[in-house]
C-alpha positions as CSV (number, residue, x, y, z in Angstrom):
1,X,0.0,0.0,0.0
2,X,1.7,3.4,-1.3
3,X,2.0,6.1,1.4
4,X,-0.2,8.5,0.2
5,X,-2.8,6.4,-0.2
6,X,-6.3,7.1,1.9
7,X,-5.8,5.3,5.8
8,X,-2.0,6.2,6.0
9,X,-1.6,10.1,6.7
10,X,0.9,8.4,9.2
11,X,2.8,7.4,6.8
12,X,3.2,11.0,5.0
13,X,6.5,12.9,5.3
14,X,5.4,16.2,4.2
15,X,3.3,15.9,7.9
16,X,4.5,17.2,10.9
17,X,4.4,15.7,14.5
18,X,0.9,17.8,15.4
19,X,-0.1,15.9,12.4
20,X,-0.3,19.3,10.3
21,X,0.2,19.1,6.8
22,X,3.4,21.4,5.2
23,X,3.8,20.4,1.7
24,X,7.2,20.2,-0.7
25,X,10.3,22.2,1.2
26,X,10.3,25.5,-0.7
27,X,13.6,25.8,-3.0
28,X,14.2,29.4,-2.3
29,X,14.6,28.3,1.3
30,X,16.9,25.9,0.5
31,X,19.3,27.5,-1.6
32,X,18.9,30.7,0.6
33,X,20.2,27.8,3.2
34,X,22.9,27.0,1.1
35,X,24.0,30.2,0.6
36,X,24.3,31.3,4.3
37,X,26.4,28.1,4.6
38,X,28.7,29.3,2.0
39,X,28.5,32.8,3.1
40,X,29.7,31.9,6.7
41,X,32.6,29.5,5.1
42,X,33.7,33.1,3.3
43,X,33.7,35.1,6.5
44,X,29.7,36.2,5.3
45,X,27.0,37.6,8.1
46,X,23.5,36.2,7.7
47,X,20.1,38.0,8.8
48,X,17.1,36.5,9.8
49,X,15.0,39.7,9.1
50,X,15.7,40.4,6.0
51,X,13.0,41.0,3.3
52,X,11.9,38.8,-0.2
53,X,14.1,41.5,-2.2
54,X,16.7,40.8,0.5
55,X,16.5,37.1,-0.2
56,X,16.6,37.3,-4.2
57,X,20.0,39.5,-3.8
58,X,21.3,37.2,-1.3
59,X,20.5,34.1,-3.5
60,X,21.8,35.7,-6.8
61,X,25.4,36.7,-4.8
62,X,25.1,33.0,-3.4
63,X,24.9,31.7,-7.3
64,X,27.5,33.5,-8.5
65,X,29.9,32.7,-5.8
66,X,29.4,29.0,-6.8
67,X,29.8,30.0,-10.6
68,X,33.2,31.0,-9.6
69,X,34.4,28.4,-7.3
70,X,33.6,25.9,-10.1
71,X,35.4,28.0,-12.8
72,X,37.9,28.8,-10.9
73,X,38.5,25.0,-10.1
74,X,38.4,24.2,-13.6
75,X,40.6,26.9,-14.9
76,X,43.2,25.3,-12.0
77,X,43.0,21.6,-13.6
78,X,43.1,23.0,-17.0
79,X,46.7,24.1,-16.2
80,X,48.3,20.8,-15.4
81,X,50.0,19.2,-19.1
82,X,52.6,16.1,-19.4
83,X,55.5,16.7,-21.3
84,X,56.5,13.1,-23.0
85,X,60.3,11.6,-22.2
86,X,61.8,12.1,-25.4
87,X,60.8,16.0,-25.9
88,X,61.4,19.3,-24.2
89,X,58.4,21.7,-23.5
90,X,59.3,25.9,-24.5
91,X,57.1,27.9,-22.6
92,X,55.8,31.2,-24.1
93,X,54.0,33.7,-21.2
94,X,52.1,36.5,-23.3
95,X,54.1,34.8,-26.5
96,X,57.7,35.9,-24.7
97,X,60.3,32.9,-23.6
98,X,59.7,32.5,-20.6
99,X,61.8,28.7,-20.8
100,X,62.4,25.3,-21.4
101,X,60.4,22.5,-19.0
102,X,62.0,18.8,-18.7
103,X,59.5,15.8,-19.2
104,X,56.6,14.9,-16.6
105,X,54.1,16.5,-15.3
106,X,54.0,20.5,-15.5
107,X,51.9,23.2,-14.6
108,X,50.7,26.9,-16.9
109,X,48.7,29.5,-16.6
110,X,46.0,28.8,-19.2
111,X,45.1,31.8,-21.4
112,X,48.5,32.9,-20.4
113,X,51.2,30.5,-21.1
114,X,51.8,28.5,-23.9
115,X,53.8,25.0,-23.8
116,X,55.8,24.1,-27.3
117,X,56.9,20.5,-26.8
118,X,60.3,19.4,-28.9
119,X,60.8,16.1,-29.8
120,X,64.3,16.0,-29.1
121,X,65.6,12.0,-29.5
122,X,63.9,11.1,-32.6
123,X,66.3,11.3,-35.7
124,X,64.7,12.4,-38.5
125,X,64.9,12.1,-42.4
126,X,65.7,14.8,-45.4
127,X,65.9,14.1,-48.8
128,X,67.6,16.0,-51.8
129,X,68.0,15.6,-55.3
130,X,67.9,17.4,-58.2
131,X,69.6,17.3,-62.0
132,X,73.1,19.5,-61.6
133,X,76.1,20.8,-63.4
134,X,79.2,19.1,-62.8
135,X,83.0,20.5,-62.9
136,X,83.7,18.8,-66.7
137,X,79.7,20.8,-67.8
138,X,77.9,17.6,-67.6
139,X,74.8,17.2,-65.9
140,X,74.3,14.4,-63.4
141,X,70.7,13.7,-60.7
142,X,72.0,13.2,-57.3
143,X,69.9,11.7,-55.1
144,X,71.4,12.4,-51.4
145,X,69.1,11.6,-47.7
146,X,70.8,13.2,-44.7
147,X,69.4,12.5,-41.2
148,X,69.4,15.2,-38.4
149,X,68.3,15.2,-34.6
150,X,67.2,18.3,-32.3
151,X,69.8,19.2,-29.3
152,X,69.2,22.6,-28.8
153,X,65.2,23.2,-28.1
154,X,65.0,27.1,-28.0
155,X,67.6,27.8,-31.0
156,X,65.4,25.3,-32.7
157,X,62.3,27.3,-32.6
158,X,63.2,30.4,-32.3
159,X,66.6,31.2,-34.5
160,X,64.5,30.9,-37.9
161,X,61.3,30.7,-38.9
162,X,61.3,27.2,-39.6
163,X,64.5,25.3,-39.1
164,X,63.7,22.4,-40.7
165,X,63.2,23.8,-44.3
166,X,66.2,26.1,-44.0
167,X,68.2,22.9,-43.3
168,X,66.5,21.3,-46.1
169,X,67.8,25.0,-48.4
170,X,71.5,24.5,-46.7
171,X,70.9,21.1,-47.9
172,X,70.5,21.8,-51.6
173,X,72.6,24.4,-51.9
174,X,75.9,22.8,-50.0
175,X,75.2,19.5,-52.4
176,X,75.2,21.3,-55.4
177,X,78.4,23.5,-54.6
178,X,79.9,20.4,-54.1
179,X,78.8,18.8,-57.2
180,X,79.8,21.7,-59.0
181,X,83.2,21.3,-58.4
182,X,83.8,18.0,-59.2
183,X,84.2,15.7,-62.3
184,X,81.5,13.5,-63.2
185,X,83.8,10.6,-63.3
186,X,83.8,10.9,-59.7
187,X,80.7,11.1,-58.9
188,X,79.8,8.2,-60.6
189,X,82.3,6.1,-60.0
190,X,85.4,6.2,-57.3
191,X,84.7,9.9,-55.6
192,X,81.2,8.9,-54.4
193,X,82.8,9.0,-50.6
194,X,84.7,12.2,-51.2
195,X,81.4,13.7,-52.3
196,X,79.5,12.4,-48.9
197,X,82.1,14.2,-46.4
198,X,82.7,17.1,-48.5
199,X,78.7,17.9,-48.9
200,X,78.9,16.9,-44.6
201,X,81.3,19.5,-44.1
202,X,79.6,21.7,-46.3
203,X,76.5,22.0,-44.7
204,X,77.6,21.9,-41.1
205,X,79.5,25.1,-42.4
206,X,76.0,26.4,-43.6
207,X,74.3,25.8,-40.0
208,X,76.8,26.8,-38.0
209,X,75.9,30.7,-38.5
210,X,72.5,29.9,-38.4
211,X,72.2,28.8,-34.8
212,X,69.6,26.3,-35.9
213,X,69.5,23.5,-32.8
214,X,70.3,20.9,-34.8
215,X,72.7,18.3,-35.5
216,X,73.8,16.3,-38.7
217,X,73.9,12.7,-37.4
218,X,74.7,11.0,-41.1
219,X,74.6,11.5,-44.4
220,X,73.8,8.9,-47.4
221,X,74.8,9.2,-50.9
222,X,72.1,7.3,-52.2
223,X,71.8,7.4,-56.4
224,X,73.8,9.4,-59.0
225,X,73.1,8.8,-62.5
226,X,73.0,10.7,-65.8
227,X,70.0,11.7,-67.6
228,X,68.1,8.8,-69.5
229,X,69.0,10.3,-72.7
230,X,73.1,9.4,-72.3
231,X,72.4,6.6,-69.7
232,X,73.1,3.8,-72.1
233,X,77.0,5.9,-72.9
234,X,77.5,6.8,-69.6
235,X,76.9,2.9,-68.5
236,X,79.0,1.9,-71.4
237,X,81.9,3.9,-69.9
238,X,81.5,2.8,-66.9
239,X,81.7,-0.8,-67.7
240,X,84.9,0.0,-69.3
241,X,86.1,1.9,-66.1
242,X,85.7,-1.2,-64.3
243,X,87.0,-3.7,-66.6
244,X,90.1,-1.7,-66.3
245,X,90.3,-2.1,-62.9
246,X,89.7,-5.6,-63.2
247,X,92.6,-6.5,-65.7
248,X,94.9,-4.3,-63.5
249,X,94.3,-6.4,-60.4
250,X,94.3,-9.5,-62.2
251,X,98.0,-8.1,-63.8
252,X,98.6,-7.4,-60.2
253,X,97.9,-10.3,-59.0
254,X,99.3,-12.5,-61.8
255,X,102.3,-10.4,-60.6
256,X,102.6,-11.5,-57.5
257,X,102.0,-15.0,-58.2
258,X,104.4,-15.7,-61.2
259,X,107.2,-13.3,-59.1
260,X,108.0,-15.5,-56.2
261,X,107.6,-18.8,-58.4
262,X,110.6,-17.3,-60.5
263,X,112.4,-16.8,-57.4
264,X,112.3,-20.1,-56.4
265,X,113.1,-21.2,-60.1
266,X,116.1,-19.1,-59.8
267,X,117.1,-20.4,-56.5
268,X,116.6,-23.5,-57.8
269,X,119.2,-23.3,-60.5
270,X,121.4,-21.6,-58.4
271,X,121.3,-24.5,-55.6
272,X,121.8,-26.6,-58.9
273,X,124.8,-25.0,-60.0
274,X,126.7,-24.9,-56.8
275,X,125.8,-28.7,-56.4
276,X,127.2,-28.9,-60.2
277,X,129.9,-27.4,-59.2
278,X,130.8,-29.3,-56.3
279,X,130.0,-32.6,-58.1
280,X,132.1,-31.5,-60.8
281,X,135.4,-30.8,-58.4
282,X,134.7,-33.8,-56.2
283,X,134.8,-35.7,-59.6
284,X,137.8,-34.1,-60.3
285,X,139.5,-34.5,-57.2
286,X,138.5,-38.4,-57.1
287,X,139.8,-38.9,-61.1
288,X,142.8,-37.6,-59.9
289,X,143.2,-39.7,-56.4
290,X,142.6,-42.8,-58.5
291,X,145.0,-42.0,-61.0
292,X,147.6,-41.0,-58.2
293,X,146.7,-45.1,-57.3
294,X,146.9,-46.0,-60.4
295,X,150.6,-44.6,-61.4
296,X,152.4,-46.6,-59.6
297,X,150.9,-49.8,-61.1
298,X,151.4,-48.2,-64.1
299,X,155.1,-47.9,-63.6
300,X,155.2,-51.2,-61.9
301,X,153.6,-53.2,-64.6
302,X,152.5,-50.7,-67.6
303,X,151.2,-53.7,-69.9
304,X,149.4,-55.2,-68.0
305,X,147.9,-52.0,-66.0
306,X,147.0,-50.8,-69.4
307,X,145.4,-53.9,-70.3
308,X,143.0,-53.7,-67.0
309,X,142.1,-49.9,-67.8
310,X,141.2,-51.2,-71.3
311,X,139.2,-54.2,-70.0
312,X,137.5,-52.0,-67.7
313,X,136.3,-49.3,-69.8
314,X,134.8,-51.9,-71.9
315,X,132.7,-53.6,-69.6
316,X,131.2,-50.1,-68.5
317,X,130.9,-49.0,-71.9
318,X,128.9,-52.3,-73.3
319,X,127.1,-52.9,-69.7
320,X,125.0,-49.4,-71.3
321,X,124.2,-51.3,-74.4
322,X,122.3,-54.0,-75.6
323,X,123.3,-55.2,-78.3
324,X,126.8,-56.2,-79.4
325,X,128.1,-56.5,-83.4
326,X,130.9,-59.3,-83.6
327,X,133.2,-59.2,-86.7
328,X,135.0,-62.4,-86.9
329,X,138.1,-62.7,-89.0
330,X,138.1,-64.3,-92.1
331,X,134.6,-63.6,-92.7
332,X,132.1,-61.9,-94.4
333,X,129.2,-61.6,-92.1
334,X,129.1,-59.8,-88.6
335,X,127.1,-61.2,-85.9
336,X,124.5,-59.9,-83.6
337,X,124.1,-60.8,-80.1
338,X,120.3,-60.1,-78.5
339,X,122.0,-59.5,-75.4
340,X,118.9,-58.1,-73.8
341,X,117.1,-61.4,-75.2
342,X,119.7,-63.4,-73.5
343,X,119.7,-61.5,-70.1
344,X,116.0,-61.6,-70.0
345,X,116.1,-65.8,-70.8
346,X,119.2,-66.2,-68.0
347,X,117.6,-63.9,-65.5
348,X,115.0,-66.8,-64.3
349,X,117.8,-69.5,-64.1
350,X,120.1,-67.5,-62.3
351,X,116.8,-66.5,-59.5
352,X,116.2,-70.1,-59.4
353,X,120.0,-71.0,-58.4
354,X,120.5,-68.3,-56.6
355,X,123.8,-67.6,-58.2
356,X,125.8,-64.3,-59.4
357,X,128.3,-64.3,-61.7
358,X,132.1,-63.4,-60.2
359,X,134.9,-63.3,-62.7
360,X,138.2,-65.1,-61.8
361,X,141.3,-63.8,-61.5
362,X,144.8,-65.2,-60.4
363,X,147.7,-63.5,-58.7
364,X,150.1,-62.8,-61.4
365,X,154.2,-62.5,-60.6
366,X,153.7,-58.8,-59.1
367,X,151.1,-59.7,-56.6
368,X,148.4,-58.0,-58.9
369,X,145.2,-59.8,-60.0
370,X,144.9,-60.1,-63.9
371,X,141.8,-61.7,-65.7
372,X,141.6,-65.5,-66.5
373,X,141.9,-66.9,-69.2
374,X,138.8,-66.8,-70.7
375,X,138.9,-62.8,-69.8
376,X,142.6,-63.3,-71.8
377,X,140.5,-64.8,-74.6
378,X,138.5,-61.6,-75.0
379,X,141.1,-59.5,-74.6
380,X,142.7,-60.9,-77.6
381,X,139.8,-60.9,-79.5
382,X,139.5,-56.8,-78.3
383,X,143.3,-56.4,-79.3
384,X,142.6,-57.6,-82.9
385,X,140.0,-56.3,-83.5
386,X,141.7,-52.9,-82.6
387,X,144.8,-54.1,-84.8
């Protein structure tokens, strides 16, 4: 059952103990309560016997305090900004620098300060490229990227009106100064590093007098080419350019290879011709020490001395040969031993015996050995055939 239902004025708020009825608070009342409240917060003194105008005044006053207390807390809010970690805030106070705030939290007048935040760690990206005039009056696109970083946060905003296209004018103009003195050879080809520092010093010269904040962090020489309408030449020459360079490091290094092998070759012969050399006197010398040995069996015994030298040089003489021409006396035909036939036929007999072949000699009256018979035997075949 609702409360305001017939049978339950007990139940009815608006109803006082005495049970009279006193209807909806009245909202003047209330905020004239309110105000009084605020008033005496303020250091305010409040009447009870004041009038209806008095009221109206007292509640308008009371409205426009609150009117302010709310603004007033919202212009104080409005004031508090975050400055990010990689960037620097400038503050401007009736558009004058009035300085530079870190990152975090900060606090400015609103309406009256003014908070330029500066990306300071980010490195950022300018391009340039253009068709120029080189040294040798050629023309050449160079296509050059440089990349820069902020580390001076008021120079950067206030030493020009906007720093980053006046780097991007000291840009153009340091490239092609440097383009224009150089050979288009060069920039094509081997200079291509040159041409990077000298357009780096270049325009660091440029923004020095400029006071401009910034810093060059790198710079990229990216593309230089001739225009389409000479490409095909300029490709053709530099083909050539390069083949040359080729062949000289293959000369070079062809060079360096075939020089130490001649060297060694020369070495070589050298170590040869000393060994020659000392072959050649140790030869010597021994010729001589045998003949020394020899002399006195020559004197002893000349015949038969001679006979052995003769004997000697024949077996080393036909011991080279294989094959041996016989002229017997007394006849027309000469004969022809296969002695490498004959060698190869006693070679198995002679492994199978186990034998070797030793000449015989005898001691003749001078205590010297002198071939047997048989040996005589061909020595007097040797002699005749010599007579």
């Amino acid at each position: 059952m609702a409360w305001n239902e017939p049978g339950n004025n007990d139940k009815d708020p608006w109803k006082n103990k005495g049970g009279k009825n006193q209807g909806p608070p009245d909202l003047d009342e209330l905020l004239n309560d309110l105000g009084k409240k605020v008033t005496g917060i303020f250091g305010g003194k409040s009447s009870n016997g004041g009038s209806n105008s008095g009221s109206g005044k007292s509640f308008s006053s009371i409205g426009l305090s609150i009117i302010l207390i709310i603004g007033l807390v919202v212009y104080a809010f409005s004031g508090f900004y975050t400055i990010k970690e990689a960037e620097k805030g400038i503050v401007l106070r009736f558009g004058k620098y009035a300085g530079t705030v870190d990152p975090g939290i900060n606090f400015k007048w609103t309406f009256i300060d003014r908070v330029i935040p500066v990306d300071m760690q980010s490195t950022r990206d300018l391009p340039a490229s253009g068709f120029m005039l080189t040294q040798d009056e050629n023309v050449v696109r160079v296509d050059m990227q440089i990349q820069y970083r902020v580390v001076d946060a008021r120079n950067y905003v206030f030493s020009v009106t906007n720093a980053d296209d006046s780097l991007s004018q000291s840009l153009d103009s340091a490239l092609r100064y440097v383009v224009g003195h150089a050979k288009m050879d060069d920039i094509l080809t081997s200079g291509r590093e040159q041409i990077r520092q000298s357009v780096w010093q270049e325009l660091e010269k440029i923004i020095e007098r400029y006071n401009l904040g910034l810093i060059i962090v790198d710079v990229n020489f990216k593309d230089a080419r001739p225009p389409n309408e000479v490409k095909d030449a300029f490709d053709d020459a530099i083909a050539a350019q390069e083949d040359e360079i080729r062949f000289i490091r293959e000369a070079e290094a062809y060079a360096r290879g075939i020089e130490p092998r001649a060297r060694g070759r020369v070495k070589r012969m050298e170590q040869e011709a000393i060994a020659y050399k000392e072959q050649t006197l140790l030869d010597a010398e021994g010729e001589v020490a045998r003949f020394e040995k020899i002399l006195p069996e020559y004197q002893a015994a000349p015949d038969v001395t001679r006979e052995r030298l003769y004997l000697a040089t024949m077996e080393r003489v036909y011991s080279n040969t294989s094959k041996v021409m016989v002229d017997v006396d007394g006849g027309n035909n000469m004969m022809y031993l296969p002695l490498d036939k004959i060698i190869q036929q006693q070679q198995p007999a002679n492994r199978s015996n186990n034998q070797s072949y030793t000449p015989a000699t005898t001691p003749n009256s001078s205590g010297n050995t002198s071939p047997t018979s048989s040996t005589s035997g061909r020595a007097d075949r040797f002699n005749s055939g010599r007579n």
